[in-house]
ZAMARGU-4260 file (C-alpha; in steps of 0.2 Angstrom, whole numbers, plus 5000, padded with zeros to 4 digits):
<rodrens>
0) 5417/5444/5117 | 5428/5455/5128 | 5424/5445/5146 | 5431/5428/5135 | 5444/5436/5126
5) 5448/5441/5146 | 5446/5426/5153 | 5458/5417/5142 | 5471/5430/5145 | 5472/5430/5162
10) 5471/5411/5161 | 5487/5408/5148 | 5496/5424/5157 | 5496/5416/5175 | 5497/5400/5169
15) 5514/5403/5162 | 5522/5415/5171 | 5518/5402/5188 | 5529/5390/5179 | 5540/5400/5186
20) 5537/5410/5199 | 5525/5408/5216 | 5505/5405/5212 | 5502/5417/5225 | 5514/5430/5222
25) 5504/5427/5203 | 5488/5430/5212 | 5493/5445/5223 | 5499/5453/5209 | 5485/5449/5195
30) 5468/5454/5206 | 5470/5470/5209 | 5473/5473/5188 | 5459/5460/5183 | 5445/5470/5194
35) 5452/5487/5187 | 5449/5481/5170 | 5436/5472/5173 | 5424/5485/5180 | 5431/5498/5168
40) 5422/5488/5153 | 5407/5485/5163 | 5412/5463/5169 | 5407/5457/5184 | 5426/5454/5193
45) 5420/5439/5200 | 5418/5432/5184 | 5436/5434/5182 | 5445/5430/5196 | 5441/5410/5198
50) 5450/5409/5181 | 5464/5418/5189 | 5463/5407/5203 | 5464/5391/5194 | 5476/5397/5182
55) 5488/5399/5196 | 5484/5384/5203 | 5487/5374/5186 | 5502/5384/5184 | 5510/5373/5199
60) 5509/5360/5185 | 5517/5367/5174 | 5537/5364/5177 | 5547/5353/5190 | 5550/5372/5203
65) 5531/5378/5199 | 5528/5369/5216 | 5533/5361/5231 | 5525/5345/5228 | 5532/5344/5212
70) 5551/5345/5220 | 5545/5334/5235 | 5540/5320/5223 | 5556/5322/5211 | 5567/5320/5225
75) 5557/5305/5233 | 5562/5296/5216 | 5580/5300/5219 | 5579/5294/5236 | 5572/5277/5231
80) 5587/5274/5218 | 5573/5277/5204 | 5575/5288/5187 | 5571/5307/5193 | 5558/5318/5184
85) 5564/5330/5170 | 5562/5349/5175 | 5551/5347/5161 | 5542/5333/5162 | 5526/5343/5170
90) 5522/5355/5156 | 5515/5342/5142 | 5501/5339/5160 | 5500/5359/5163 | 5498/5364/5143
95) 5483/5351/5144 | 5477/5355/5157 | 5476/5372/5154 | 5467/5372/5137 | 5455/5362/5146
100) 5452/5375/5160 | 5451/5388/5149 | 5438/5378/5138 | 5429/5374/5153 | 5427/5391/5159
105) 5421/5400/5144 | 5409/5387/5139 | 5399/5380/5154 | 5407/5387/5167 | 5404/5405/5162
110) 5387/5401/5169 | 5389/5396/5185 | 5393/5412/5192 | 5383/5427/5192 | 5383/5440/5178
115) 5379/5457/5181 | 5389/5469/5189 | 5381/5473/5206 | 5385/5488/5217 | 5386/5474/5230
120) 5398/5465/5220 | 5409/5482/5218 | 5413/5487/5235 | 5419/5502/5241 | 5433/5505/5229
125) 5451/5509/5237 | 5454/5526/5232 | 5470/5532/5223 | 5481/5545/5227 | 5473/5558/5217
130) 5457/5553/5222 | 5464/5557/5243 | 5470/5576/5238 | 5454/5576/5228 | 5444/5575/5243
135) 5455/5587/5253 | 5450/5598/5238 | 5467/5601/5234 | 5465/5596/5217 | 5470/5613/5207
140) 5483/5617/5219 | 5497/5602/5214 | 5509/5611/5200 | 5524/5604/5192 | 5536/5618/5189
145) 5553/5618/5179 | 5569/5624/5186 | 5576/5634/5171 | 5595/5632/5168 | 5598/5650/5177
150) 5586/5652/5190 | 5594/5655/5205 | 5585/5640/5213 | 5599/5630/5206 | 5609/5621/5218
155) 5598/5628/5231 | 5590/5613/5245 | 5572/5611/5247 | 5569/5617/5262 | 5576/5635/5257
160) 5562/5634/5243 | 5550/5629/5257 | 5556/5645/5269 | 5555/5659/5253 | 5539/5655/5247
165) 5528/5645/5261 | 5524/5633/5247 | 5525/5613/5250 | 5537/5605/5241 | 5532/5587/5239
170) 5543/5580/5227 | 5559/5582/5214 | 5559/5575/5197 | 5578/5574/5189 | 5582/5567/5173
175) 5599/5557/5169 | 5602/5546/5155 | 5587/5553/5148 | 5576/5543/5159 | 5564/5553/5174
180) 5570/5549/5191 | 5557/5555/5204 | 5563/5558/5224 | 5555/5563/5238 | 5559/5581/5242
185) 5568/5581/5257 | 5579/5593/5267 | 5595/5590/5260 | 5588/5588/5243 | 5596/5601/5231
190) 5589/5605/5214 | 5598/5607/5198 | 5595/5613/5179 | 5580/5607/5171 | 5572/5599/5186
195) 5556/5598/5192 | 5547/5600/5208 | 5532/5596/5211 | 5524/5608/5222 | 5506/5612/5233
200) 5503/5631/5236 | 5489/5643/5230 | 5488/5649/5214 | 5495/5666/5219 | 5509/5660/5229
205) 5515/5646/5213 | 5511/5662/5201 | 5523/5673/5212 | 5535/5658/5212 | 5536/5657/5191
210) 5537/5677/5190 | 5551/5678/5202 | 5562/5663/5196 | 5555/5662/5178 | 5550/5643/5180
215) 5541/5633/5168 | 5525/5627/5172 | 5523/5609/5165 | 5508/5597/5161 | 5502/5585/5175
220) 5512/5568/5169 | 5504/5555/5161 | 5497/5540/5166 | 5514/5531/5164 | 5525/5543/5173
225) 5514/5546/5186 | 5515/5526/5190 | 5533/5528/5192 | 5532/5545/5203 | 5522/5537/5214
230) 5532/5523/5216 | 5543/5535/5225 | 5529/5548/5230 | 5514/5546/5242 | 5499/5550/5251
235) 5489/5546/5266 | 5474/5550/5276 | 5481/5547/5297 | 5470/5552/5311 | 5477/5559/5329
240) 5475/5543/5342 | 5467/5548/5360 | 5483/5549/5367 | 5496/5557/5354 | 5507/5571/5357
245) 5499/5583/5345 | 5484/5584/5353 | 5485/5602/5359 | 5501/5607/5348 | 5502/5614/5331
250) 5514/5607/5320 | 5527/5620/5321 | 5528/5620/5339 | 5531/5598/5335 | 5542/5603/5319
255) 5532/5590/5310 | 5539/5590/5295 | 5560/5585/5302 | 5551/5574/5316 | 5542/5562/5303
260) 5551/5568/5285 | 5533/5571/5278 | 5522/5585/5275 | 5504/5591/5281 | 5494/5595/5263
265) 5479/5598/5273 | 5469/5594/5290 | 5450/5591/5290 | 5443/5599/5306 | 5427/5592/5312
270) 5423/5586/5295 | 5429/5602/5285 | 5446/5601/5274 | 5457/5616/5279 | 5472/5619/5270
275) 5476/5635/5274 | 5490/5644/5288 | 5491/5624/5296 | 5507/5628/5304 | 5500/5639/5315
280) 5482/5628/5318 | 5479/5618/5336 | 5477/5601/5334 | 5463/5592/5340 | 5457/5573/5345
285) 5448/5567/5329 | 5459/5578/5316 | 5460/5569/5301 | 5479/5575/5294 | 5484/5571/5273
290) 5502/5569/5273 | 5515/5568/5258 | 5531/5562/5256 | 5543/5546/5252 | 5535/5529/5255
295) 5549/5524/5268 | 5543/5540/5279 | 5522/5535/5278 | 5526/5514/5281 | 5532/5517/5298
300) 5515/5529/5304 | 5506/5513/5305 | 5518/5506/5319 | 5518/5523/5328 | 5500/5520/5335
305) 5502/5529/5350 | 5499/5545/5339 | 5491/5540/5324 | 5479/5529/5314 | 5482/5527/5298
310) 5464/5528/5290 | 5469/5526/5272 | 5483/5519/5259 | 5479/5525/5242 | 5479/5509/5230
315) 5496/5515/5223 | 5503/5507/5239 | 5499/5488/5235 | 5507/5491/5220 | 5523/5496/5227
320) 5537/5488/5220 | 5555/5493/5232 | 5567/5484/5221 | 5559/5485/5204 | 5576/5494/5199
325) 5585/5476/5201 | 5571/5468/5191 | 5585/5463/5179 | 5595/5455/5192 | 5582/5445/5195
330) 5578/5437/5179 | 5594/5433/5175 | 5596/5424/5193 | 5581/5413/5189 | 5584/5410/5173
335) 5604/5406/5179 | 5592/5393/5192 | 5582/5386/5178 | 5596/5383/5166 | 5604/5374/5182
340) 5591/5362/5185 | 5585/5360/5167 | 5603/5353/5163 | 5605/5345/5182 | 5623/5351/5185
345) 5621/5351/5202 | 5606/5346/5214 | 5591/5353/5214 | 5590/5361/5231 | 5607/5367/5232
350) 5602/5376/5215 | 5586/5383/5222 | 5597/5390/5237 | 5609/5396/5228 | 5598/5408/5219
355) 5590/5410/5234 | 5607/5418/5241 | 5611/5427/5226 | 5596/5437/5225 | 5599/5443/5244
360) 5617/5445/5242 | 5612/5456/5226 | 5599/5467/5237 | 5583/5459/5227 | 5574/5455/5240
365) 5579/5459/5262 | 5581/5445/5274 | 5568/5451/5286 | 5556/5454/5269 | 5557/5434/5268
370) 5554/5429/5288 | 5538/5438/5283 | 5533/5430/5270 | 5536/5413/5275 | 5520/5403/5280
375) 5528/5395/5295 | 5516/5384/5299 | 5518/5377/5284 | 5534/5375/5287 | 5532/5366/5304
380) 5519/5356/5297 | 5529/5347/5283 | 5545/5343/5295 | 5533/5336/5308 | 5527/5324/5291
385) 5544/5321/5285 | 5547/5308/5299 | 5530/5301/5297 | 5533/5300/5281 | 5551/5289/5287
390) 5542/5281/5298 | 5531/5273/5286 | 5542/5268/5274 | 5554/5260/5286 | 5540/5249/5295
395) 5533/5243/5280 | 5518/5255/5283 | 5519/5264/5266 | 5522/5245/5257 | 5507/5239/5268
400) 5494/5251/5262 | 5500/5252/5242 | 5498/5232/5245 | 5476/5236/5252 | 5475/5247/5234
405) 5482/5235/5226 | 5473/5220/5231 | 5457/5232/5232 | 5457/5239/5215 | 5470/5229/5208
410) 5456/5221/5196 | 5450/5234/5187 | 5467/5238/5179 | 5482/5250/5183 | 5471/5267/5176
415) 5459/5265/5188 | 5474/5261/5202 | 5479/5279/5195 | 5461/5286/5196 | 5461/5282/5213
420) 5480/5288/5218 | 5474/5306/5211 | 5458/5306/5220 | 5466/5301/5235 | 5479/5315/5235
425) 5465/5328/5231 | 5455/5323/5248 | 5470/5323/5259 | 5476/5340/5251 | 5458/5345/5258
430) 5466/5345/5274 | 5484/5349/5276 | 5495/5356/5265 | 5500/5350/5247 | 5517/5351/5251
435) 5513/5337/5268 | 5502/5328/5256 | 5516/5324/5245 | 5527/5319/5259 | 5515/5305/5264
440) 5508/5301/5248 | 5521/5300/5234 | 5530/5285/5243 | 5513/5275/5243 | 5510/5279/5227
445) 5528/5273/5219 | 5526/5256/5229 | 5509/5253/5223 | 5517/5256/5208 | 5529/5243/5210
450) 5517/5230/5217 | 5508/5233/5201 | 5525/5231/5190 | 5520/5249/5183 | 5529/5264/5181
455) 5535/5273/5196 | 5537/5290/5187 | 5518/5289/5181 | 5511/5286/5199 | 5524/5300/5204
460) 5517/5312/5192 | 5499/5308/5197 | 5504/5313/5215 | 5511/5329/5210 | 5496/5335/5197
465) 5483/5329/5212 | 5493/5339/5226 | 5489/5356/5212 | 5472/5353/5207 | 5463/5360/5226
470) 5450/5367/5215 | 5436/5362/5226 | 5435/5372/5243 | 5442/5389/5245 | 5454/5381/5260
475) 5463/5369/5248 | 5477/5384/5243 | 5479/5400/5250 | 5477/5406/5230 | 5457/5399/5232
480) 5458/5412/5249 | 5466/5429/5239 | 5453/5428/5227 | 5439/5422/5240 | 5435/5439/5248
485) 5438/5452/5231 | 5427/5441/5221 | 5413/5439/5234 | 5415/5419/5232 | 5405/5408/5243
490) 5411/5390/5248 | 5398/5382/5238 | 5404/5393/5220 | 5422/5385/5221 | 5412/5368/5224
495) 5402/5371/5210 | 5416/5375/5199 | 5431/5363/5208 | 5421/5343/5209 | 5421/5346/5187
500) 5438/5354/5184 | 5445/5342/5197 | 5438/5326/5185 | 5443/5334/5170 | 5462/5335/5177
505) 5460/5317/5183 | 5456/5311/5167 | 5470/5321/5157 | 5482/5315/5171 | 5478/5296/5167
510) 5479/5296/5149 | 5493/5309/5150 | 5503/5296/5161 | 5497/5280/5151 | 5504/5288/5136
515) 5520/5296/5141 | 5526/5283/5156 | 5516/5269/5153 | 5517/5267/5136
</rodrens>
């Protein structure tokens, strides 16, 4: 069926690619594709998402960078003199443990979550950009006009186009190489031969426009260029705040357009769209304005709150991506890491920084993007464990309580030791971090192993697969709280689906360990 042969894509797409990459970036980027396709073909999202969520998670077990943990037990190894874990020694564990996921979910787990599509389960839908000038009803007035090679537009700016015939021009599209490069149309912006503007007027004013300069009116683009125009190119809905500055102004007398480098398509006036003569209109408390122009102009109206609220973001602008145009600098810096590691020519954090550096120094990603991103209480988190992890190491703590399992469970063999090491680690990452779960528990772990004469590595890896299976609650991961809220997931459907998923990757762990270390 379409909803399996969906479920299974998601499932080996996010399971691979977060061998290399952040589960949650995985996440982040997956939902907002898995609803679209889902509700086009008539799924339920929320059948879809708890595939992508476990996916991602499994995907932590799939190479030695996946996850913290992983690295966290690698170099706990190396710490205590003992042979490291290969930068693949996770994937045989992830490829398993995948399959089984996969199988699980299409066959009884496909039933514990509801089927139909609901209105409920829908939502209000985020509205796309043509969907905002839609409701300003501005939809027949967006035109894409060619420059031919001798109209006297050529080498003209923007703004003189702007003055001559009071049209909006929202945006350029120049062609080099042979590829479409769409910019926002700014002052200074100056147009050449075979480009094309995209422009909001009436349907005289654009038909005076094409007589008087001989341009070419053009199709609308298709679905794939106008993803990349809006890349550059964008909408929103703001509102004027009780207090702002416009209140009682029009937007010539505040020169909106050079104050704030965007334009005004339309204004909606106690509930009715005008789009009409708005340089010369009063503006009033409660105004609604639809503004146009480059992304790094509409970002900073949300800050400026003493004006404006910004009442809606077309969808287009979670799917942003500022630096996709050093895409290929990025790979290659990754794979550069991977290689690195895979081959351990140096060590494996001074790798991981050094890529880290090299895709700042190479503009992939800003500094201050990253201080964003970092979940710093995390952070804090696992350096206030790292010297209780010390300290029970070095008081005999650590030795003291792998001795208890031991002699506790030391009976019913060294798998049920493991059984219990995985468990173990699954209920403390209930509580804190993975990351602080395998500060404290990977060194228990390795001197139970050694108490029991067993392999080190095998308890190791046990550590590291339990820290990624937090199926069970939805606040065992942050991936279980992306998917939470879009999916309509309540605590007990991630129980329901987490306690057997959780077993099943106990089980593979054991006989995967047994086999490979053990062995």
């Amino acid at each position: 069926s379409n909803e399996a042969r969906l479920v299974a894509l998601v499932m080996v797409l996010a399971g691979s690619i977060g061998a290399f990459m952040s589960s949650s970036a995985i996440v982040a980027m997956f939902i907002p594709v898995v609803m679209g396709i889902a509700t086009r073909i008539g799924l339920n999202p929320k059948r879809m998402l708890m595939p992508l969520s476990v996916a991602a998670l499994i995907s932590g077990m799939m190479t030695l960078i996946a996850s913290s943990p992983n690295l966290i037990v690698e170099n706990t190894l190396r710490v205590r003199g003992l042979a490291p874990l290969g930068f693949f020694s996770w994937t045989p564990f992830g490829v398993t443990v995948l399959a089984a996921a996969i199988i699980f979910m299409l066959v009884p787990g496909r039933n514990m979550l509801s089927r139909r599509l609901t209105a409920e389960d829908r939502g209000p839908a985020q509205p796309s950009a043509l969907d905002l000038i839609a409701s300003y009803g501005l939809s027949e007035k967006w035109h894409r006009l060619q420059i031919p090679a001798n109209s006297t537009l050529i080498d003209r700016a923007v703004e003189q186009v702007r003055e001559r015939f009071d049209v909006v021009v929202v945006g350029c599209e120049k062609h080099r190489h042979g590829k479409s490069q769409f910019l926002p149309a700014t002052p200074g912006a100056v147009l050449g031969p075979n480009d094309a503007m995209f422009v909001m007027g009436s349907e005289s004013q654009v038909q005076q426009m094409v007589a008087s300069e001989k341009l070419l009116m053009l199709p609308r683009l298709d679905e794939r260029q106008r993803h990349e125009a809006l890349q550059e190119l964008g909408v929103a809905e703001i509102m004027l705040a009780p207090e702002s500055q416009l209140i009682g102004a029009t937007l010539r007398q505040v020169d909106f357009h050079t104050q704030y480098g965007l334009d005004v398509l339309a204004i909606r006036h106690r509930g009715e769209p005008l789009a009409t003569n708005l340089d010369a209109r009063t503006l009033d408390f409660g105004d609604t304005l639809l503004v146009a122009g480059g992304w790094s102009k509409i970002r900073p109206l949300r800050d400026d709150r003493d004006n404006f609220f910004v009442l809606t973001l077309p969808v287009e602008f979670g799917e942003l991506m500022p630096a996709r145009g050093r895409a290929p600098i990025a790979i290659g810096i990754v794979v550069a890491m991977i290689v690195v590691m895979a081959l351990e020519l140096i060590p494996n954090a001074a790798a991981v920084l050094i890529a880290a550096l090299a895709l700042i120094a190479s503009g992939c990603v800003r500094l201050d993007a990253i201080y964003r991103t970092i979940n710093w209480k995390t952070v804090v988190l696992v350096a206030g464990t790292l010297p209780l992890a010390t300290a029970l190491t070095k008081t005999g703590a650590s030795t003291m309580m792998a001795h208890g399992m031991v002699a506790a469970l030391g009976s019913l063999g060294p798998l049920a030791v493991l059984a219990v090491v995985f468990l173990i680690t699954s209920l403390v990452g209930l509580f804190i971090s993975n990351s602080a779960t395998a500060v404290l528990m990977a060194p228990v772990a390795i001197d139970a192993a050694r108490v029991l004469n067993d392999s080190p590595q095998a308890f190791a890896m046990t550590v590291a697969l339990g820290c990624c299976a937090a199926y069970v609650t939805p606040v065992s991961s942050a991936v279980n709280m992306l998917v939470m809220e879009p999916g309509g997931y309540t605590f007990g459907d991630y129980v329901k689906l987490g306690v057997p998923l959780l077993f099943l990757t106990m089980l593979i762990t054991v006989a995967l360990v047994s086999v490979i270390y053990r062995s």
